[in-house]
C-alpha positions in Angstrom: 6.9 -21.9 4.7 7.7 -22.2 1.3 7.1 -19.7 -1.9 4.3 -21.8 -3.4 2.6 -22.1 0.3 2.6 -18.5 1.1 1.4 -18.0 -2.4 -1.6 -20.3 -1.6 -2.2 -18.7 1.7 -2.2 -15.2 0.1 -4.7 -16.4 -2.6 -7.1 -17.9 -0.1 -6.9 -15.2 2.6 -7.2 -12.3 0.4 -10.2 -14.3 -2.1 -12.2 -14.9 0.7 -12.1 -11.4 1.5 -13.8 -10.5 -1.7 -16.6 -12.8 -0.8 -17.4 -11.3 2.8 -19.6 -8.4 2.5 -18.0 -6.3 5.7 -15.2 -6.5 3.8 -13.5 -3.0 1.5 -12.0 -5.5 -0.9 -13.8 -5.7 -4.1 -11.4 -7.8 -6.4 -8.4 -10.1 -5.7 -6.5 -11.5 -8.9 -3.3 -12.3 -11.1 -2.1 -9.9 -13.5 1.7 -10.1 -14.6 2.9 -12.8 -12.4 1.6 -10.3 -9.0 -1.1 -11.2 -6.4 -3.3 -8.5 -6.0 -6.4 -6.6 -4.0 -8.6 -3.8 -4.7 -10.0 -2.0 -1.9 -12.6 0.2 -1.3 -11.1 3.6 0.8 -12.6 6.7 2.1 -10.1 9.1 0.9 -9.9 7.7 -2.6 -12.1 5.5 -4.9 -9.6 2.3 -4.6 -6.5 1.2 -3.7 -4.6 -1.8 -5.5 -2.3 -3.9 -3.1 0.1 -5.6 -5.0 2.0 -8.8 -3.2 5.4 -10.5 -4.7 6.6 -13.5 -3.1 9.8 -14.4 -2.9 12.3 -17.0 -1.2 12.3 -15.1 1.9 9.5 -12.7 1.9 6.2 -11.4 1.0 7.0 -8.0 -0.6 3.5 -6.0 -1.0 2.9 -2.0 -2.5 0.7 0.3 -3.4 0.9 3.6 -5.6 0.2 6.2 -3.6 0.6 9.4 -5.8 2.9 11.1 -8.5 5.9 13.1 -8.2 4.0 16.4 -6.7 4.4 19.1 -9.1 4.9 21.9 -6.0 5.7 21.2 -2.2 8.5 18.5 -3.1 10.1 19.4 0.2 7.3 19.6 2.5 5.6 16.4 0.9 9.0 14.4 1.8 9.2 15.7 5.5 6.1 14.6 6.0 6.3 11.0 4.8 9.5 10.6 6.8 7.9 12.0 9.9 4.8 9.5 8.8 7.3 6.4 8.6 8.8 7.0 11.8 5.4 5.8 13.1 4.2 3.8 10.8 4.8 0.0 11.1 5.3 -2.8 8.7 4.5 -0.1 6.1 6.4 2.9 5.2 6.6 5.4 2.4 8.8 5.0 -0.4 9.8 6.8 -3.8 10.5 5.7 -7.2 13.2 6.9 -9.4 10.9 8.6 -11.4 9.7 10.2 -7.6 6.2 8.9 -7.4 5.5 7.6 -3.8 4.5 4.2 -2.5 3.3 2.3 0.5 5.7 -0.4 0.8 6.2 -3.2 3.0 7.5 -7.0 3.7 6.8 -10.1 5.6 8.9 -12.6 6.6 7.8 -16.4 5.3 8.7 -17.3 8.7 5.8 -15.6 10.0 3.6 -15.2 7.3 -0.1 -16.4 8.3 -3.8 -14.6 7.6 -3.1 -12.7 10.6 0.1 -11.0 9.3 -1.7 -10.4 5.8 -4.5 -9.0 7.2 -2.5 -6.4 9.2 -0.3 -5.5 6.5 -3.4 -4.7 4.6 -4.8 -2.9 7.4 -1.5 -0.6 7.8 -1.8 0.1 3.9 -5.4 1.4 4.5 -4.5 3.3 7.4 -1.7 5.0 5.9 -3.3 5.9 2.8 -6.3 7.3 5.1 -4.0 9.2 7.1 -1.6 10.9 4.3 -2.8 10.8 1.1 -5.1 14.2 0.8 -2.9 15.9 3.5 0.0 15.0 0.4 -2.3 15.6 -2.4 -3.2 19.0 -0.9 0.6 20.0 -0.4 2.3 18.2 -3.3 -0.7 19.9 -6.3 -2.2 22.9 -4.9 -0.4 25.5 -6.6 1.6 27.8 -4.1 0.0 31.1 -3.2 2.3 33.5 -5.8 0.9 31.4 -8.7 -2.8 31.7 -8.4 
């Protein structure tokens, strides 16, 4: 598959989405050369999927959450334990130490089915982590309050 046909399959998956009403995704779109999706999520308002193609891959991310002012230590642990379970999505950090839900699919095997579960394992994830995280990375510790 090339670039420009993955491109077209992403765009027609994920717009379709937007139009079926048992679906959580409420926008799909352009902005800055990205493909993107909005969904709707329990544990959050939204979460913005972003997709890059590229020769050899579909690269997709979301933001998950800043760099935690307390619990840096505990808040790590936890996302490696989380991405020794979690598959074709796994939590990553930024220089600047914010976390993301990164992930990539081959061209080779790129189809709706593969798009569909990588968005399903960024939903999951995000449901599964993000207010255990929150919870540990900005409550303030204990000897503070």
């Amino acid at each position: 598959m090339t670039p420009q046909d993955a491109l077209r399959l992403l765009t027609a998956t994920t717009t379709r989405w937007v139009g079926d009403p048992e679906s959580d995704v409420v926008w799909a779109g352009e902005h800055d050369g990205l493909w993107g999706i909005r969904m709707a999520q329990r544990v959050r308002d939204f979460t913005t999927v972003w997709f890059d193609v590229g020769e050899r891959t579909v690269g997709f991310e979301t933001y998950l959450l800043p760099d935690p002012p307390h619990g840096h230590e505990a808040v790590y642990r936890m996302s490696l334990r989380r991405n020794w379970s979690s598959w074709p999505v796994a939590i990553a950090m930024d220089r600047s130490s914010d976390l993301y839900v990164k992930g990539r699919i081959p061209l080779s095997v790129l189809d709706e089915e593969a798009i569909d579960g990588a968005v399903g394992a960024v939903y999951e994830l995000v449901e599964l982590t993000f207010r255990t995280l929150v919870d540990v990375g900005f409550r303030k510790p204990v000897r503070e309050r």
